[in-house]
C-alpha positions as CSV (number, residue, x, y, z in Angstrom):
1,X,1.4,27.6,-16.9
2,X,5.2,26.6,-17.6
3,X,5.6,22.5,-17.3
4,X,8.0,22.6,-14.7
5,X,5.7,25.2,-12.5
6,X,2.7,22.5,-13.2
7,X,4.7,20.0,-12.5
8,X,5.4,21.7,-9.2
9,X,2.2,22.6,-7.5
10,X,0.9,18.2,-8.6
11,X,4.3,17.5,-6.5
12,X,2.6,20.1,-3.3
13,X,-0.6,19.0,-3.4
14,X,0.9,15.2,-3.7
15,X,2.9,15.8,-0.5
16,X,-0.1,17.5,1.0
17,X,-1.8,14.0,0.3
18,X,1.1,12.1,1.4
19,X,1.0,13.2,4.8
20,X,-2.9,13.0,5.0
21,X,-2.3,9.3,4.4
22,X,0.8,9.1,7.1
23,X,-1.0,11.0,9.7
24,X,-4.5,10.0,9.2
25,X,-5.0,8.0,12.1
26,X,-2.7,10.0,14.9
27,X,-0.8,13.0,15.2
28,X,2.8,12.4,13.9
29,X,5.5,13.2,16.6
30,X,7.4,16.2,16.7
31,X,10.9,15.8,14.8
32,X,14.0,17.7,14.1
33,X,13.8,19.9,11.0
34,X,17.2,18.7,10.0
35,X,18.7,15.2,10.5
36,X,22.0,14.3,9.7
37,X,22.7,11.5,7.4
38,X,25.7,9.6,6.1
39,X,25.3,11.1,2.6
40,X,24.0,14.7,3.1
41,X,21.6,16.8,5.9
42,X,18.0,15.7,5.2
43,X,14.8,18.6,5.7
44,X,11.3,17.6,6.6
45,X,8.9,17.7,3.7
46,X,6.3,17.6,6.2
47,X,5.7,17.3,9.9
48,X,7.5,13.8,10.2
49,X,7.9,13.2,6.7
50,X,11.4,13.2,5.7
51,X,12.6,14.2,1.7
52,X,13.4,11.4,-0.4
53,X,16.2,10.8,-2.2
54,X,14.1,11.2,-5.9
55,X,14.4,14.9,-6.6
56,X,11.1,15.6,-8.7
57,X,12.4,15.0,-12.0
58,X,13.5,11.5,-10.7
59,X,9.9,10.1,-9.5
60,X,8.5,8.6,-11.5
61,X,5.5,9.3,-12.7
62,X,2.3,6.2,-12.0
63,X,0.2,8.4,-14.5
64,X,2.8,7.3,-17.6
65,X,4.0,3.8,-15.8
66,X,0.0,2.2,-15.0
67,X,-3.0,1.9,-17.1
68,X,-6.1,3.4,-15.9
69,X,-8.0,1.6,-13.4
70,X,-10.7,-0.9,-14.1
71,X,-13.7,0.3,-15.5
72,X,-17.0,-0.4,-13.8
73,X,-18.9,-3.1,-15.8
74,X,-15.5,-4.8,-16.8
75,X,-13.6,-8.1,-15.6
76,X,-11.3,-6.5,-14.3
77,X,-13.5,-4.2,-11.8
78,X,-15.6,-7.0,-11.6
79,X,-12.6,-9.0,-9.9
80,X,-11.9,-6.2,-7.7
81,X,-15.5,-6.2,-6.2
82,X,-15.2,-10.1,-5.8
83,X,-12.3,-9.6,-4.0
84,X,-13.4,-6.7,-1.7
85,X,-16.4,-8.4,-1.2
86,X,-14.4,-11.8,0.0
87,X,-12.2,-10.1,2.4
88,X,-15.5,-7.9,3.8
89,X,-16.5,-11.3,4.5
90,X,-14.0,-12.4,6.2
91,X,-14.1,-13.4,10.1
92,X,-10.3,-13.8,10.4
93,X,-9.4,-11.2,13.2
94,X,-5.9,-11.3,13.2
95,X,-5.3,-11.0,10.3
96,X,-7.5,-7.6,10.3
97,X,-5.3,-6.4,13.2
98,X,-1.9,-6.9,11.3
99,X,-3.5,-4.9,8.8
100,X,-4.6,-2.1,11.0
101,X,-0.9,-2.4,12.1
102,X,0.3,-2.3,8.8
103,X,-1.4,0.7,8.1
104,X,0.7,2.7,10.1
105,X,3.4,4.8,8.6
106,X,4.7,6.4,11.8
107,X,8.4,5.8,13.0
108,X,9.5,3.6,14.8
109,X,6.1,2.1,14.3
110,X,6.6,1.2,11.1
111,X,9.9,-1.2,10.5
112,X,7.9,-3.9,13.1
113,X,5.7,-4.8,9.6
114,X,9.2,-6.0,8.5
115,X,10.7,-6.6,11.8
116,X,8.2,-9.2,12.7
117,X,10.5,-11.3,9.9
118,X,13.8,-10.3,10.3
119,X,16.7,-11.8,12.6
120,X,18.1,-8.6,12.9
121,X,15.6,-6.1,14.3
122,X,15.7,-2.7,12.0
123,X,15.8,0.1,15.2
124,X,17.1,4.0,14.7
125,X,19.6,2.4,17.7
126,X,20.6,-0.8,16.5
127,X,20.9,-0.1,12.7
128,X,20.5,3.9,12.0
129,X,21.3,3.7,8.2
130,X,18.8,0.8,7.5
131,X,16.4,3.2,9.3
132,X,17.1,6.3,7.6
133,X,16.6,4.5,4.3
134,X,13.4,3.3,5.6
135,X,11.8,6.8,6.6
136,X,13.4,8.3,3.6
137,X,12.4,5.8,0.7
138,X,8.7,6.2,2.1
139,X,8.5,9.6,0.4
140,X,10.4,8.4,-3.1
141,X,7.6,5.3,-3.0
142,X,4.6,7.3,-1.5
143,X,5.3,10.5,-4.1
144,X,5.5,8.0,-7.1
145,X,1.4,7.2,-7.0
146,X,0.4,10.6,-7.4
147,X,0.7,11.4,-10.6
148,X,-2.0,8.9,-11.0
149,X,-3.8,9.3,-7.7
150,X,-4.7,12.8,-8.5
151,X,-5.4,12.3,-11.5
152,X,-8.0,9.3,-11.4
153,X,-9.8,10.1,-7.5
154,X,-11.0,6.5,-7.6
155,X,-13.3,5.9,-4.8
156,X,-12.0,3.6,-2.5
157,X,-14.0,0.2,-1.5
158,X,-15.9,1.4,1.5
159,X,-17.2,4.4,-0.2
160,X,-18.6,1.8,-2.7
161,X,-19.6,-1.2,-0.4
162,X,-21.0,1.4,2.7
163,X,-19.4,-1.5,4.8
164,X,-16.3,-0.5,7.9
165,X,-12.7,-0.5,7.6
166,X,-10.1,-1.6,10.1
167,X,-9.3,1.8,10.2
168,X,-12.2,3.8,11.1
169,X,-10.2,6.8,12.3
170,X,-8.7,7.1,9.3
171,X,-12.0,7.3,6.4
172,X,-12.4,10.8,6.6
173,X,-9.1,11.1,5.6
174,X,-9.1,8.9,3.4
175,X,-12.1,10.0,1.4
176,X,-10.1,12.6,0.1
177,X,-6.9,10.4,-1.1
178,X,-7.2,8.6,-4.8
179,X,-7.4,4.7,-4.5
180,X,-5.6,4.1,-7.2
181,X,-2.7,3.2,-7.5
182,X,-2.0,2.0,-3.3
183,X,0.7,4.5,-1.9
184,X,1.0,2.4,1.5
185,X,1.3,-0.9,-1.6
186,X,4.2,0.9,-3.2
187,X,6.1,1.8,0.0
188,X,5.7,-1.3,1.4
189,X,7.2,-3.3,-1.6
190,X,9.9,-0.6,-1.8
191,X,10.9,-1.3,1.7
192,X,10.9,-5.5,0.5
193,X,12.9,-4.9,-2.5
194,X,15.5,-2.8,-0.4
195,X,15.4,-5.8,2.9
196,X,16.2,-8.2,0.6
197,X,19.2,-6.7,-1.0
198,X,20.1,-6.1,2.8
199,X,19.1,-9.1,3.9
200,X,19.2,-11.9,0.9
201,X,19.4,-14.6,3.2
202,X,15.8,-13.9,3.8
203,X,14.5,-12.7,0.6
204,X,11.8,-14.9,0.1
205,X,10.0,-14.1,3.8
206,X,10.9,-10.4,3.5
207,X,9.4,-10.5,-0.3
208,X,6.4,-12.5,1.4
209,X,5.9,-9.7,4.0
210,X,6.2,-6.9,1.4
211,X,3.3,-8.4,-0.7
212,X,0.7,-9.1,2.4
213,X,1.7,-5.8,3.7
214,X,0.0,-4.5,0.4
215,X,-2.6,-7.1,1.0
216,X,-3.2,-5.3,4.3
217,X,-5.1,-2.8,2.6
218,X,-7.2,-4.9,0.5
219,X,-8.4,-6.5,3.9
220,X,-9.0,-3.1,5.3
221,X,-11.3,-2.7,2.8
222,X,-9.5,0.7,1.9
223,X,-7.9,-0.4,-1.4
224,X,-9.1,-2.8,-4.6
225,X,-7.0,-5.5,-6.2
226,X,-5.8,-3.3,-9.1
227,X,-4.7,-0.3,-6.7
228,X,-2.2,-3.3,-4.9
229,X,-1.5,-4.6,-8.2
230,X,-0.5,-1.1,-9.2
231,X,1.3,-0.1,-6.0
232,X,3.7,-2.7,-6.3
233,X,4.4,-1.4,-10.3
234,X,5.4,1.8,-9.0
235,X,7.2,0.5,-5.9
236,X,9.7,-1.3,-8.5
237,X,9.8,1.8,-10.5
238,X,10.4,3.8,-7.2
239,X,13.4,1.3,-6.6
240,X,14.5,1.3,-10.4
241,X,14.9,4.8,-9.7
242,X,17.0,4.6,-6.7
243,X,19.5,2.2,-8.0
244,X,20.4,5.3,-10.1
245,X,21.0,7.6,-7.2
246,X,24.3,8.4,-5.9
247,X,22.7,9.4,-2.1
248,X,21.4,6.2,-2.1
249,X,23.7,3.9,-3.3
250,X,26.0,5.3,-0.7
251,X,23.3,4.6,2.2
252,X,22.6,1.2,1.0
253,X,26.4,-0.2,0.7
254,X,26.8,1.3,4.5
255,X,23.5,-0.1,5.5
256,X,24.8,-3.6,4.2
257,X,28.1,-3.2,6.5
258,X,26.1,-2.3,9.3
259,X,24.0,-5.4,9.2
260,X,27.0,-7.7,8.6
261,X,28.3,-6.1,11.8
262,X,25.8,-7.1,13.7
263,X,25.4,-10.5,12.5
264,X,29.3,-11.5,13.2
């Protein structure tokens, strides 16, 4: 099989995945198969899943860009299982139930794991470029882990520890998505990178938010350490990346002036 046509069906089956891990836990709602955006029309890649800016040659690639995860037996997995273990333990409620919220990749669901932070409150009303960066960045972050996803299956920590989640709906799904490196990790620390070029006044809460929201899935007990650790590599890369595209350089500087609007 030619690269490129390799290269292709990994990029399928990783947007297969992608939307197993968006839609696990509820059925996405119905969207337009075309939305408008400043910088050109955007397709669905999937029901609800709108195409990145990245085209496939610009993703990068979490196989070449992270090591392999921790073996079992070393210090490294070792520290993972302390970790899982510590959180399992855990009897802090709320912060279980901001990370069932952060969990969810559904719009307009979604920006409130930032929003929660922010003065200006990201909405598809109130700031529609922010927004469309937002559901469109998910993909170029979410695509990014695949490379490595697919080709490690690492077994996430409940079907290692046998103990719950705080997202029971979505295991089954879940079962069938690589651990490592965290997708919902790297699209959560894309979206920080991006606020805080947005919003640099509050860089250091947004940058705070971006890292517990990766946290999040270590206390759902659906990620290790290293996957987190890992997701945040390639969300950096996935960023990287972007600051090389002309779609999204556009978006961003208009996304800017829209927020400066707002806070005159």
């Amino acid at each position: 099989m030619m690269r490129k046509q390799f290269y292709q069906l990994q990029l399928g089956t990783a947007i297969v995945l992608l939307a197993v891990m968006f839609s696990c836990a509820q059925q996405a709602p119905k969207e337009q198969p075309v939305i408008t955006s400043l910088s050109k029309e955007i397709k669905e890649i999937h029901a609800g899943i709108l195409e990145g800016y990245l085209s496939e040659n610009e993703i990068p690639n979490s196989l070449n860009l992270v090591p392999p995860p921790p073996e079992e037996g070393s210090v490294a997995f070792e520290l993972d299982q302390e970790i899982a273990a510590m959180y399992v333990a855990s009897n802090d409620e709320a912060r279980r139930e901001q990370a069932a919220k952060d969990a969810d990749l559904h719009f307009p669901e979604a920006v409130d794991a930032f929003n929660m932070v922010l003065n200006t409150k990201i909405s598809e009303a109130n700031t529609p470029h922010l927004y469309m960066i937002m559901r469109r960045t998910l993909a170029d972050a979410g695509l990014s882990t695949y490379g490595a996803k697919n080709h490690y299956q690492r077994k996430r920590p409940f079907m290692v520890n046998n103990t719950p989640t705080c997202t029971p709906n979505d295991e089954a799904a879940l079962r069938k998505d690589g651990s490592y490196p965290s997708g919902h990790t790297a699209i959560g620390w894309t979206w920080a990178l991006i606020l805080s070029e947005v919003f640099p006044a509050q860089a250091d809460v947004i940058l705070e938010r971006g890292k517990e929201f990766g946290i999040s899935r270590n206390v759902c007990n659906v990620h290790w350490h290293s996957d987190v650790v890992a997701g945040r590599m390639m969300g950096a890369a996935a960023v990287a990346k972007l600051h090389a595209n002309a779609d999204f350089m556009i978006d961003l500087k208009v996304a800017k002036e829209e927020i400066k609007a707002l806070m005159k």
